[in-house]
N, C-alpha and C positions, 0 to 999 in steps of 0.2 A: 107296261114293259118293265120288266126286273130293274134292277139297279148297275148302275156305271162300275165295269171292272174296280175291282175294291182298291181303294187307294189312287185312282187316277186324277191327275191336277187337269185343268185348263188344259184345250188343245193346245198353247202357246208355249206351253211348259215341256209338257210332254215332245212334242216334236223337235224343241230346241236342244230333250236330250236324246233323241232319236237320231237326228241329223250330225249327233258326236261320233256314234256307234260306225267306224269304216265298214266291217265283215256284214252287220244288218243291209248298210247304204248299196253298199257291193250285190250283194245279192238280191234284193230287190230290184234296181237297176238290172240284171242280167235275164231274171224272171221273166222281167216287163214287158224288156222289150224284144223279148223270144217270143211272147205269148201276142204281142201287139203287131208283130211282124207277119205272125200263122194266120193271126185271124182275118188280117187285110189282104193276104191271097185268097182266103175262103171265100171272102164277101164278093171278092171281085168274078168269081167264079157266076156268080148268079146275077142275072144279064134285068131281074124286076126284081132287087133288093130295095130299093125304094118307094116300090108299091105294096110287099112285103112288109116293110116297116110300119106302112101309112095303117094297111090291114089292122096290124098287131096293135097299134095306139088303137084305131077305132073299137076294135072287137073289147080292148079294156076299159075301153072308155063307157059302153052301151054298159057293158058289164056292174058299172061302178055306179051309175047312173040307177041301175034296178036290181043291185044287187039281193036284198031284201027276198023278191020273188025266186033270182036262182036259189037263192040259200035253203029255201024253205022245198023248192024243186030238187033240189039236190040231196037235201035228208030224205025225202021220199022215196027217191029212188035208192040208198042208201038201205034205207030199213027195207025195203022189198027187197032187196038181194041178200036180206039174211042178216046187213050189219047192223050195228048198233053209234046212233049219233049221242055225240055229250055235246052243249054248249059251255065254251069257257071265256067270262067277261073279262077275264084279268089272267096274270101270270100266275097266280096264288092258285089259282083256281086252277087253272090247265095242270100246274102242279100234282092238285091232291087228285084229281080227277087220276088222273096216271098211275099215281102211287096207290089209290084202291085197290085199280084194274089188275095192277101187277100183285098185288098182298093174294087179292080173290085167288089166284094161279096157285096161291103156296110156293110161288116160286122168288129166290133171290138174286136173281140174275138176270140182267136183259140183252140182246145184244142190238147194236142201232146201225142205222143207217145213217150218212151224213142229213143231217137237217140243222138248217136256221132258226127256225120257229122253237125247237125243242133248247137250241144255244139259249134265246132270247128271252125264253122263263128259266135258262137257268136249272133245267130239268135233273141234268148229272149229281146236280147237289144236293136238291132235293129227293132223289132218289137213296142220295149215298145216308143221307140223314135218316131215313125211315130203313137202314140195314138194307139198301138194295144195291147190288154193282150194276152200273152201268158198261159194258163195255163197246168203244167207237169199233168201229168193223175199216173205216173207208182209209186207205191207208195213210193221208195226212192228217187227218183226224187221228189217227193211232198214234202219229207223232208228237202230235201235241199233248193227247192224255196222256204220252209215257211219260214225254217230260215236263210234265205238271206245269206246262206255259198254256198259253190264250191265242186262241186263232186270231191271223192276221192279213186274212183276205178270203172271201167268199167264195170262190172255187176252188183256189189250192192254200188252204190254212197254213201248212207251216213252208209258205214260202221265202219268212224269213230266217228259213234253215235252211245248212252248204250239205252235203254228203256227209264229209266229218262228223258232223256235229250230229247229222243222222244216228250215224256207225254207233257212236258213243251212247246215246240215248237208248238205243237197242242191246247194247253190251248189259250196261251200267242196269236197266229198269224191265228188259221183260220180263225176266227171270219173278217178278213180285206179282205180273197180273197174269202169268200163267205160263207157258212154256219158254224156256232160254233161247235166245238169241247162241245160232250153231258156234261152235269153238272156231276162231281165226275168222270169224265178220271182217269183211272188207268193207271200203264204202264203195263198190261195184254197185250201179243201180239193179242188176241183174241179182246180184247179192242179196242186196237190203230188200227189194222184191218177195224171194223165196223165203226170207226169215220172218218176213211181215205176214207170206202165206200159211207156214208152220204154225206160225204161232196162232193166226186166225182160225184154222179149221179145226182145232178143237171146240171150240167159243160156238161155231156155225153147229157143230154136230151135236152140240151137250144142250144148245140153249131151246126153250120151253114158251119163250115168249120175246119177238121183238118189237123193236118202236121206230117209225119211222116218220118222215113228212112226207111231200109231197112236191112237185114240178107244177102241176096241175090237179084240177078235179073238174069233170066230165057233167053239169048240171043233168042234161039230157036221160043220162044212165048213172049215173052214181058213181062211178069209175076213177078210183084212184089212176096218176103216171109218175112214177119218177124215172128218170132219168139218168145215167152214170157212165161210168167208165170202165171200172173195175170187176164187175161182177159179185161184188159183196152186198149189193142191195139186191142181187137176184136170191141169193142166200139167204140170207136174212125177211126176203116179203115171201121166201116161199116152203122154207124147213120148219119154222117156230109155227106151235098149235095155236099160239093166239098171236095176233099184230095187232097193234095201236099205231096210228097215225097222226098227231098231231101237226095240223093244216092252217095257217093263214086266213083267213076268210075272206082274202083279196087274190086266191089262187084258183079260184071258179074261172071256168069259160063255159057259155052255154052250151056249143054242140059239138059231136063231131068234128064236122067241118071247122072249127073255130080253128080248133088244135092242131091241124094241119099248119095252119099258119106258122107255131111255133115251133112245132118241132121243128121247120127248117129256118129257123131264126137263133132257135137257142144254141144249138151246136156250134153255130160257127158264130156264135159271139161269143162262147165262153172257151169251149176246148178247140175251135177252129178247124173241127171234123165237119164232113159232109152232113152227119147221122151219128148219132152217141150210137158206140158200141154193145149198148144194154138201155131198154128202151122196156120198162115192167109195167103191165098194166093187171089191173084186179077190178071187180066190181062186187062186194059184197064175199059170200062167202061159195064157193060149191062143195060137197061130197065128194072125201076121197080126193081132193085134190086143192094141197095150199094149206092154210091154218081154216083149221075150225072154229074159231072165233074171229071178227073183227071188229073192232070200236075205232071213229072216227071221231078227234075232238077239235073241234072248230075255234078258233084265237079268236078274240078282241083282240083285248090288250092296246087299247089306244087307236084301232084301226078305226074304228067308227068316227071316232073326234076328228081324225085325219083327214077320213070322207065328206067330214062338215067345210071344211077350208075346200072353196073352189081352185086354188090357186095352187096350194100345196096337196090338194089330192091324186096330183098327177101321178106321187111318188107310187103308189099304189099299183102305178100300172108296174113293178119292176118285175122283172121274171128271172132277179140275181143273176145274171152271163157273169157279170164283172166285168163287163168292156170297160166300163167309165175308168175302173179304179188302174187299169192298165195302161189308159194314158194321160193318168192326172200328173204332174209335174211334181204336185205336191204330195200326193201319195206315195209317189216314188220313193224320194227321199225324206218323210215322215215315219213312212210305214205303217201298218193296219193297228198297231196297240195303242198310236196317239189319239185315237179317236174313243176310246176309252169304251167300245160296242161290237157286238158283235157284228153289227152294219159297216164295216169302214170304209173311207174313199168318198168320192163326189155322195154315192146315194145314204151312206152312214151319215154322211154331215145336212140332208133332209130329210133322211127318214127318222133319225134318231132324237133329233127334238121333236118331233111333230109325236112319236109316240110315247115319248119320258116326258115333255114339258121343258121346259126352261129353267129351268129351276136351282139345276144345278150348275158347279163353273163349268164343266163339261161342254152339256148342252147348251149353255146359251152363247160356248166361244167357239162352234163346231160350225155353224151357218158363214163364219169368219175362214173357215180354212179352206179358204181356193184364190186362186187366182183369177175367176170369173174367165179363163182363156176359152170356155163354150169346148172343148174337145169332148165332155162327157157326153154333150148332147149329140156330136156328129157322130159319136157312135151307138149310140144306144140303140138297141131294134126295136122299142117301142116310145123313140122320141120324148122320154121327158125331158122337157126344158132344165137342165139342175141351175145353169146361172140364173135363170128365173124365180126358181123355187127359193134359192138361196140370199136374193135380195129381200125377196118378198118376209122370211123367217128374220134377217137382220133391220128388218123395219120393224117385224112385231117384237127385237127381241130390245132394239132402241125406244120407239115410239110407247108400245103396249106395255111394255116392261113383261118379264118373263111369266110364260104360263107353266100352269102343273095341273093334273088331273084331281079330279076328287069325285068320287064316284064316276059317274058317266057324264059327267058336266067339265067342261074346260077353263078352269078359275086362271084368269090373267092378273100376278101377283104385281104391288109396286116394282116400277121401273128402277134397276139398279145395274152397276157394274162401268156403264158410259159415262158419266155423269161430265165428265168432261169435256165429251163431244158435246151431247147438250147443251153445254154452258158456251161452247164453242157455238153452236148454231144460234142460239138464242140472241148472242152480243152481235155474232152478222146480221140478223134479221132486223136490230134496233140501228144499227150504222146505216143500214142500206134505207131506212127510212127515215133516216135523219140526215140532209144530204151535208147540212155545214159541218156538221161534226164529222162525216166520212171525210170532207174534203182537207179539215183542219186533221185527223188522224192520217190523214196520206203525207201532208208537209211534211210532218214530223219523223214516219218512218223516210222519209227521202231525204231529210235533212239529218238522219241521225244513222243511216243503213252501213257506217264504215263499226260501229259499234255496236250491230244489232249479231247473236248470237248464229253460228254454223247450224247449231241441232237443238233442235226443242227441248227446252226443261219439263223435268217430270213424268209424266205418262206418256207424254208426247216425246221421251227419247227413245223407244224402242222404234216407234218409225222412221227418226231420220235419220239411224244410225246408220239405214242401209239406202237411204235417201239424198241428195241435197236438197236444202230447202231452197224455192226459188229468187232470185237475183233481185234485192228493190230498187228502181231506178232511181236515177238522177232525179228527175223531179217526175211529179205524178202525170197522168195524161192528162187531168183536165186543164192544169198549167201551161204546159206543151200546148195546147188546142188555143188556149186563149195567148199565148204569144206568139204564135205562127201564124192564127188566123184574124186574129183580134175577136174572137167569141163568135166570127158569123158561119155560115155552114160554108162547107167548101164548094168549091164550082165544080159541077156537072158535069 
């Protein structure tokens, strides 16, 4: 996976200045819980959303288990529809692979489609380096490349943006990546709408080649799906003479019938629609109808090492809704740029070590940022456990000390950053086996507890400053036991 938004500290850091920002906190909050509110009528609408759900884990789960074989099913069918498969083990690679495709074209311009996978190598830059514009087509996508910010939630990116602050970005920055923002913008959503339209459908009629990802891929038939809302991914997979697709390799389902499953799961876990409004499917290339070229490039990128972790493989099943991150408590008032990924929320703080490694403060203080309250999981449509996931990562990132990739191998580097927890367990481990000296260290704090400190010195003050530390009694219990009862067991 590419590298951590450039400059980002420690989740702890980042959120502490997150949680200063009132207008971010504000709006987030209001996002959430519009978005958490729609989606819990939807669900409720469907009387076997729970066998639904069970479906959609199992069919990812068979999937992830033999993946291998769809994948290689899936190029087949792929190449017999006329397209053309790359493999790309890394983000470097998915990179250059794309920037060929588009040089071969002679052309400098692409327009895209919302995609993740394309965010998470980092493609816009790479492209921009080799002299090619990228232009986002999806309309919170558009707001974020105007105003040169970083998406901050997997369905709707610039949700920590007010209308204002829209209006302004569209005055201030179309005008450089192609048609002006009309004279007198309001921040009417009806407004800012038509100006986002204007200025899109030159982009849709001029461009020569786009880039998209994918919702799913079809093993059975080769059949790209994505999914939207806006109708700009309809433009885009079906005016440009060539499309590139870069896909996930955890975005397979094997048939048909699989898919059925999700289309009536994704909807109303993400935009809380019965049925996404645009629903595009392609399989290869036909005559006369669609781009004349298609190349599909298939990601690593750390998804294989992922698939080796029984535990954390689960994350794999995600199919991005964003439920999790809409009722995390701490995403709320965090927001999606402290996780320093394009993954943010419950599934950024598992997915995003497992595919970067530990290595940096980032990633190995990201497994840390939840409350373990299990809401990601009650909503998820395909049941990953995240408070599971997420013990399990702050054991490898205590226990193992942090991992990082190095080719196709997972190197677990020395354990760093806890050292004080550590040192913390290790002295429990030696009291609790040494009982005269537990006993003799219990007198002492019972006999000295008017003196002993509110808030833990050092590393240990950021926790109890929102803490009390607990009360040390009068005297210890095994005192108590032996002057109440005189040492013998109690009666019955």
């Amino acid at each position: 996976m590419s590298g951590t938004f450039v400059g980002m500290p420690a989740f702890p850091e980042a959120a502490h200045q997150a949680v200063g920002n009132r207008t971010l906190r504000g709006n987030l909050r209001h996002a959430t819980h519009t978005i958490r509110a729609k989606r819990a009528r939807a669900v409720e609408e469907v009387p076997d959303w729970a066998a639904l759900r069970e479906a959609g884990k199992r069919i990812k789960d068979h999937t992830l288990r033999h993946l291998a074989r769809y994948l290689v099913q899936l190029e087949q069918a792929v190449t017999t529809a006329g397209g053309t498969v790359h493999w790309a083990a890394d983000a470097e690679e998915a990179g250059r692979i794309v920037t060929e495709l588009v040089k071969a074209t002679g052309e400098v311009e692409v327009v895209k489609v919302k995609s993740m996978a394309t965010q998470e190598i980092g493609l816009n830059e790479v492209l921009e380096a080799e002299g090619i514009r990228a232009y986002e087509t999806d309309l919170a996508e558009l707001i974020v490349q105007l105003g040169r910010d970083r998406p901050s939630h997997i369905l709707v990116p610039a949700i920590h943006r007010n209308r204002e602050e829209i209006r302004d970005i569209f005055r201030s920055e179309m005008g450089a990546w192609g048609r002006p923002a009309p004279e007198g913008l309001t921040d009417t959503p009806a407004e800012l709408a038509e100006a986002a339209r204007l200025h899109l459908r030159e982009k849709f009629l001029r461009a020569k080649v786009a880039v998209s990802g994918a919702n799913f891929m079809v093993a059975e038939t080769g059949t790209m799906v994505v999914v939207e809302s806006e109708g700009n991914g309809r433009m885009c997979l079906t005016l440009p003479e060539t499309l590139i697709s870069v896909v996930g390799i955890e975005k397979i389902v094997p048939t048909w019938r699989d898919l059925e499953v999700f289309l009536q799961t994704l909807p109303r876990s993400s935009t809380a629609e019965r049925m996404n409004p645009y629903t595009s499917m392609w399989t290869g290339t036909t005559d006369g109808d669609g781009p004349r070229a298609f190349h599909l490039v298939l990601l690593d990128n750390g998804r294989t090492d992922t698939l080796a972790d029984q535990v954390g493989r689960q994350a794999l099943r995600c199919i991005r809704c964003s439920a999790c991150l809409n009722v995390c408590p701490v995403y709320e008032r965090a927001g999606g740029h402290a996780y320093g990924s394009v993954y943010p929320g419950p599934i950024g703080a598992i997915l995003s070590p497992q595919l970067r490694g530990t290595e940096s403060a980032i990633d190995a203080s990201l497994p840390y940022a939840s409350s373990l309250c299990g809401a990601c999981y009650d909503v998820c449509p395909v049941a990953i456990d995240i408070p599971e996931v997420l013990v399990h990562l702050r054991e490898r990132v205590v226990e193992g000390g942090p991992a990082m990739r190095e080719g196709n191998k997972v190197v677990l580097l020395p354990a760093r950053g806890h050292a004080a927890e550590r040192a913390a367990m290790r002295a429990a481990r030696w009291a609790f086996s040494h009982p005269g000296a537990l006993r003799t260290g219990q007198r002492l704090a019972s006999r000295s507890r008017r003196f002993l400190p509110r808030t833990l010195p050092g590393p240990g003050r950021a926790w109890s400053a929102s803490r009390d530390l607990p009360t040390v009694p009068a005297e210890p219990f095994r005192d108590w036991w032996q002057r109440t009862h005189g040492g013998k067991e109690a009666a019955r």
